[in-house]
N, C-alpha and C positions, 0 to 999 in steps of 0.2 A: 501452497507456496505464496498465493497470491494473498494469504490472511496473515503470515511473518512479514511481507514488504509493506502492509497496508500498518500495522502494527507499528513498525520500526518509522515510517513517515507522518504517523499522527504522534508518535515520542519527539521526534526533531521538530513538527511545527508547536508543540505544547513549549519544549525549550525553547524555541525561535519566540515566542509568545511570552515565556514567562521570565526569563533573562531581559528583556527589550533590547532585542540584536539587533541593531541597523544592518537592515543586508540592501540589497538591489533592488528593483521594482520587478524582476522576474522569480528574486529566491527569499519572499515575502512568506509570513506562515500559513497566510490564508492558501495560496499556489501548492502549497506541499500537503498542507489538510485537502485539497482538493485532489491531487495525487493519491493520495491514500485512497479516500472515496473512489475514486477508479479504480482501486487496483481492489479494494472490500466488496465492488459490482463484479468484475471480474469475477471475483473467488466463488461470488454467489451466485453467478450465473455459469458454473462449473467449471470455468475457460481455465487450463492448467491442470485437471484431472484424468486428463488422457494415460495419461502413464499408469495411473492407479486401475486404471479400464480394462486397462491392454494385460497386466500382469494375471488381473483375476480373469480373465480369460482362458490365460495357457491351461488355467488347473483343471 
């Protein structure tokens, strides 16, 4: 889950990036490319796979 949000926030900073969108000094593309990379450590450091854990457990 956490490799679809990281995905979908490196698309919006690539736009943010390659349109030249004047946004905020918070919703810059660098801030959202950084977002992503949070959330692609996340992914890789398993956080959000508990659900996949627990199911192959019951079997």
């Amino acid at each position: 889950m956490f490799a679809i949000a990281a995905a979908v926030l490196f698309f919006l900073a690539f736009l943010i990036n390659a349109a030249d969108i004047s946004t905020n000094d918070v919703f810059t593309s660098v801030n959202v490319m950084l977002l992503g990379l949070t959330a692609l450590a996340l992914h890789l450091a398993g956080a959000g796979g508990w659900a996949r854990s627990r199911s192959s457990r019951r079997r």
